[in-house]
C-alpha positions as CSV (number, residue, x, y, z in Angstrom):
1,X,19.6,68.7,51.8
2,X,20.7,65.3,50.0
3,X,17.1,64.8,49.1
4,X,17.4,67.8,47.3
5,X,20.5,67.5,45.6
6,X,19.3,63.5,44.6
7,X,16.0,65.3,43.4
8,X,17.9,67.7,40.9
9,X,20.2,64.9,40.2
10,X,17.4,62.9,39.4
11,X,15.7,65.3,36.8
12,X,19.0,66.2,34.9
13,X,19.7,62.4,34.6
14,X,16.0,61.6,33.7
15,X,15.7,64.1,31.0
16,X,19.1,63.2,29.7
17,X,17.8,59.3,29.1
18,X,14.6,60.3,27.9
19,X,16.4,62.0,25.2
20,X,18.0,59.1,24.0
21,X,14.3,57.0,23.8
22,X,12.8,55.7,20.6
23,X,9.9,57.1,20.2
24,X,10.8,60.7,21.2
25,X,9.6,63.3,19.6
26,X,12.1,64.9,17.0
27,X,13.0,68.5,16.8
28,X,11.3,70.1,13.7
29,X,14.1,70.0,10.3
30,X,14.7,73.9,9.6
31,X,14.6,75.1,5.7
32,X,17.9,74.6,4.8
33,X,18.0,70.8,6.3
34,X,14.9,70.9,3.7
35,X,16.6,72.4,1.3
36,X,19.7,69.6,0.9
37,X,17.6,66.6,1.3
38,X,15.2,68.0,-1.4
39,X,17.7,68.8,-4.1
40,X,19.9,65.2,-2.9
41,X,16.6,63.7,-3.4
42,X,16.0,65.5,-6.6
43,X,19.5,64.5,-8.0
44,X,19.6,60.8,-6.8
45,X,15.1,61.1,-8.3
46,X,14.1,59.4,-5.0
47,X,10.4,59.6,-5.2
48,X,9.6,58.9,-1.3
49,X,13.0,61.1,0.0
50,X,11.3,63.7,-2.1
51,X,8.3,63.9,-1.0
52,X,9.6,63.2,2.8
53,X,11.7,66.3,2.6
54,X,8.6,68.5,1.0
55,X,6.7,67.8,4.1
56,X,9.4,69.3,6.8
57,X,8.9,73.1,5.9
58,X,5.9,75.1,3.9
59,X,6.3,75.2,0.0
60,X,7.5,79.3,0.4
61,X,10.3,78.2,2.9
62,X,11.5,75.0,0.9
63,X,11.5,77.7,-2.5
64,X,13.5,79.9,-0.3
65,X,15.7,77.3,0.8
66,X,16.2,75.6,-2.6
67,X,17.2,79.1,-4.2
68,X,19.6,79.4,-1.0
69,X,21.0,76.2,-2.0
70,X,21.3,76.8,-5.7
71,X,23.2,80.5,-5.2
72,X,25.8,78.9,-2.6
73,X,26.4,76.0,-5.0
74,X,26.9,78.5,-8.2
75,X,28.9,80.5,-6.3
76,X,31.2,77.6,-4.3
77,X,31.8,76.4,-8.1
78,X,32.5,79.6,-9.7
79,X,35.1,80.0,-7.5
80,X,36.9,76.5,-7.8
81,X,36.6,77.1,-11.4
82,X,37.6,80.9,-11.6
83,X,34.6,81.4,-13.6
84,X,32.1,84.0,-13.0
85,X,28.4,83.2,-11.4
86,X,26.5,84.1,-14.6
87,X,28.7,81.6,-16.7
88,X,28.6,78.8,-14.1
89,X,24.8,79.0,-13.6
90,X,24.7,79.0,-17.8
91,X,26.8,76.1,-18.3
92,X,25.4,74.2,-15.7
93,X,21.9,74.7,-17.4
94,X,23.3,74.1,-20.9
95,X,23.2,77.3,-22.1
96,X,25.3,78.9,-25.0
97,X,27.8,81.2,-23.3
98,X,26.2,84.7,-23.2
């Protein structure tokens, strides 16, 4: 019976170190971890953090998560400037005022 209980013991503690090895393999970044190191990247024009983040998710997914990015932002600073979306987004861009 100890045997057992030292054998289970022994797997939960393994796995838990092997976790913490270099050299592990990393679980995969999802689009919107894409997303914010992209635009960051973008913003800060870091060539290699650019092109790292480009190569986490497919081109459709980073678009997707980009836009995602870009809508939250408009919207999270429409509301601190109790301002609507449209005149945010056209401001931000440089646009006249429509």
């Amino acid at each position: 019976m100890w045997q057992t209980v030292r054998g289970m013991g022994s797997r939960m503690f393994g796995g838990l170190r092997a976790e913490g090895r270099p050299g592990r393999e990393e679980r995969p970044h999802n689009l919107f971890e894409a997303a914010a190191a992209y635009v960051s990247a973008c913003a800060e024009d870091d060539q290699d953090r650019i092109d790292e983040a480009a190569g986490w998710v497919s081109p459709e997914a980073l678009s997707f998560g980009v836009n995602e990015l870009a809508c939250r932002a408009v919207v999270a600073l429409a509301r601190e400037r109790d301002e609507s979306p449209g005149t945010v987004a056209r401001a931000l861009l440089g646009l006249p005022a429509a």
